[in-house]
C-alpha positions in Angstrom: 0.0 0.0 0.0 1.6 3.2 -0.9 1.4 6.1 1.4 0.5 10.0 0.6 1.7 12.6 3.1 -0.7 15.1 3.4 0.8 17.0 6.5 1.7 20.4 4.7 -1.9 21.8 3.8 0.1 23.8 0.9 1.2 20.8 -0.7 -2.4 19.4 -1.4 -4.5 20.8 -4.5 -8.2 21.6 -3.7 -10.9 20.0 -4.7 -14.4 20.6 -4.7 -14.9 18.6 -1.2 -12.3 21.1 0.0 -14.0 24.5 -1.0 -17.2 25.9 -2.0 -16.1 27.0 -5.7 -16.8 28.4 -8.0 -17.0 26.2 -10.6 -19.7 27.5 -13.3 -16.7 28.4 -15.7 -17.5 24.0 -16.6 -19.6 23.3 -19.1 -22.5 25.9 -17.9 -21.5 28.5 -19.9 -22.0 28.7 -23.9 -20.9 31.1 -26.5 -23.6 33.5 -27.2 -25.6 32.8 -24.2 -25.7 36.6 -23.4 -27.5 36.9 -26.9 -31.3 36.5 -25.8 -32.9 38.9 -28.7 -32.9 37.5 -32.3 -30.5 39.6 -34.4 -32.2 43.3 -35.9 -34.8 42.6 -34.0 -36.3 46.6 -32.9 -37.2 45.5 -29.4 -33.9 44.7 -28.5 -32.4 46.3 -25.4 -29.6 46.1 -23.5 -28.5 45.7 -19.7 -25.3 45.8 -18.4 -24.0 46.3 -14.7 -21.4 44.6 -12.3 -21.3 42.3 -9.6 -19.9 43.6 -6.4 -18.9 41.7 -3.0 -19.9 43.4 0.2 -16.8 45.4 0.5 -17.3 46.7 -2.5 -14.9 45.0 -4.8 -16.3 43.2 -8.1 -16.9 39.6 -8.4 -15.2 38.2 -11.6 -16.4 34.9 -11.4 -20.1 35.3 -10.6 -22.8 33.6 -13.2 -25.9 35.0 -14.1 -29.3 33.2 -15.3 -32.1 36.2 -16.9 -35.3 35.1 -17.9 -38.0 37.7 -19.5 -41.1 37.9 -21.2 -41.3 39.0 -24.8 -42.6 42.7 -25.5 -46.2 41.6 -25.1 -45.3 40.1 -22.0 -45.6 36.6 -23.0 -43.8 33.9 -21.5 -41.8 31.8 -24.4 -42.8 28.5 -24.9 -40.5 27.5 -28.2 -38.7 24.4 -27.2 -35.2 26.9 -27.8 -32.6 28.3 -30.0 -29.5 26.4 -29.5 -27.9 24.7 -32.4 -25.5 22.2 -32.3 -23.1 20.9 -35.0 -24.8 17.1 -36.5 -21.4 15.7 -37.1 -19.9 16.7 -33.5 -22.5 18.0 -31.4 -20.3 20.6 -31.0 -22.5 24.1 -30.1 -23.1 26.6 -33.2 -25.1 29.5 -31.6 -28.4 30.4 -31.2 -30.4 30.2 -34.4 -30.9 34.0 -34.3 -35.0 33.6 -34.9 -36.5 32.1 -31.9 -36.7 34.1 -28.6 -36.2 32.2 -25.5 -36.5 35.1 -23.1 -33.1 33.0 -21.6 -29.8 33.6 -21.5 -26.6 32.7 -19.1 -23.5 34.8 -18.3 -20.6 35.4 -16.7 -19.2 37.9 -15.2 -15.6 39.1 -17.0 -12.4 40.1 -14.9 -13.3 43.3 -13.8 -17.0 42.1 -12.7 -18.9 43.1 -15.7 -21.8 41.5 -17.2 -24.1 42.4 -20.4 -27.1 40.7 -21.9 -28.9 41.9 -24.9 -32.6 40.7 -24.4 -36.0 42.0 -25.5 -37.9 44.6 -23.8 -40.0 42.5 -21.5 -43.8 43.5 -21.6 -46.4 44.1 -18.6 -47.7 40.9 -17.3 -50.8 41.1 -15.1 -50.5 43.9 -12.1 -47.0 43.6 -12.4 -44.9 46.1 -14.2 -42.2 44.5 -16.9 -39.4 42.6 -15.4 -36.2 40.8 -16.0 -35.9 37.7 -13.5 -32.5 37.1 -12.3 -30.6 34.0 -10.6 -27.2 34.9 -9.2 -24.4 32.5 -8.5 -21.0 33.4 -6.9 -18.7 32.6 -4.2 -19.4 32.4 -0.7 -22.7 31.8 -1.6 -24.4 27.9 -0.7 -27.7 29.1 -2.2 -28.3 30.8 -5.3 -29.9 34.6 -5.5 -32.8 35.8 -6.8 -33.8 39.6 -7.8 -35.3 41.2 -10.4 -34.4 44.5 -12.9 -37.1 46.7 -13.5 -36.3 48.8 -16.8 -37.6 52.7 -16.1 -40.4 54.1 -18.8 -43.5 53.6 -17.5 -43.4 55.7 -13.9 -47.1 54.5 -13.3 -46.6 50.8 -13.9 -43.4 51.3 -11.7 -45.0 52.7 -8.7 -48.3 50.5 -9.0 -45.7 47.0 -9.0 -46.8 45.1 -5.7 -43.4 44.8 -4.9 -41.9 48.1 -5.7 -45.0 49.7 -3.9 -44.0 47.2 -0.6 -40.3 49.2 -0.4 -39.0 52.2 0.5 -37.2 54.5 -1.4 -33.6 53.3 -1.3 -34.6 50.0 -1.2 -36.9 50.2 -4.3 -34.3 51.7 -5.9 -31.5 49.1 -6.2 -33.9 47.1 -8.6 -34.3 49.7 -11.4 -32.1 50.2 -13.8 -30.8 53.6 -15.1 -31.6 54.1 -18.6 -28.4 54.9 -20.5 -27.8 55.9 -24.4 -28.6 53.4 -27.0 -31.5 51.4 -25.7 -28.8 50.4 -22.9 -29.5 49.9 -19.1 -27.2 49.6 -15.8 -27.9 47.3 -13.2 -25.4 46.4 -11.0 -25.8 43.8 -8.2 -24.5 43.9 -4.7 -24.1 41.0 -2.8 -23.3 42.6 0.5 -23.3 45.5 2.6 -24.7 49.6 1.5 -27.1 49.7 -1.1 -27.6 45.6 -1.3 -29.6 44.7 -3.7 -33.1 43.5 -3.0 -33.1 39.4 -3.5 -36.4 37.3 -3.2 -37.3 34.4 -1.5 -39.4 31.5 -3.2 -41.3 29.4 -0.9 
């Protein structure tokens, strides 16, 4: 039987029984999957924002999941868009006509994230929404919040849950509407200005 020495703790590699991660950068994300809207289409927006820690810093290995409704605030029921390669099964893209209202991505080195998506429409009492589902390190369970794109200041303040928070709270889940049908969200995890994550029961 041959014997491992595992005395000096810096000699041993970790492994994912040893730490909590992260390990999304396997075979979660895909090329393209910030690409939500089919290409020209004139609905098409963009948000963009970073990921922050609670001191502050950016998170560059955080993974996002954004669902939204189309701009009649329909839910998507096409089966998807992916396309894969016959001979290899090797991933091609999205097909560029189907709208999935879904896409995955990480954030980059310096925090940053970007996802060009369709407008979401109203659906019900609710005004339009993007759902988010946040995944970083340090955290065991996943976070959920949701971006609210400014526009429509009565839908805004009529929203169940925007009406349920004050001020600065409400606040941290609209985005500010920058140049070229482009919108900053940033998400902190921690600390001043956290933003506002939901619980599912």
């Amino acid at each position: 039987m041959t014997k491992i020495d595992t005395s000096g703790a810096g000699d041993v590699p970790p492994t994912p029984s040893h730490t909590v991660g992260p390990f999304y950068g396997y075979a979660l994300p895909f090329p393209g999957g910030e690409d939500i809207a089919p290409v020209g289409h004139p609905d098409t927006v963009t948000v963009r924002g970073y990921v922050y820690d609670g001191a502050g810093r950016p998170v560059p290995d955080a993974f996002l999941e954004v669902w939204g409704a189309d701009p009649a605030g329909q839910v998507s029921r096409v089966d998807g868009s992916m396309r894969r390669d016959p001979a290899s099964g090797g991933f091609l893209g999205r097909n560029g006509v189907e709208f999935t209202g879904w896409g995955r991505v990480q954030t980059d080195a310096d925090g940053h994230w970007y996802v060009r998506t369709l407008r979401p429409g109203a659906r019900g009492v609710a005004a339009p929404y993007l759902s988010v589902c946040v995944f970083a390190r340090g955290l065991l369970v996943h976070l959920f919040t949701r971006i609210y794109l400014p526009g429509d200041d009565a839908a805004l303040a009529a929203d169940p849950l925007l009406s349920g928070l004050d001020g600065a709270r409400r606040d941290t889940l609209v985005a500010r509407e920058e140049p070229g049908g482009t919108y900053r969200f940033d998400i902190r995890l921690q600390g001043e200005d956290e933003t506002v994550f939901l619980e599912y029961m």
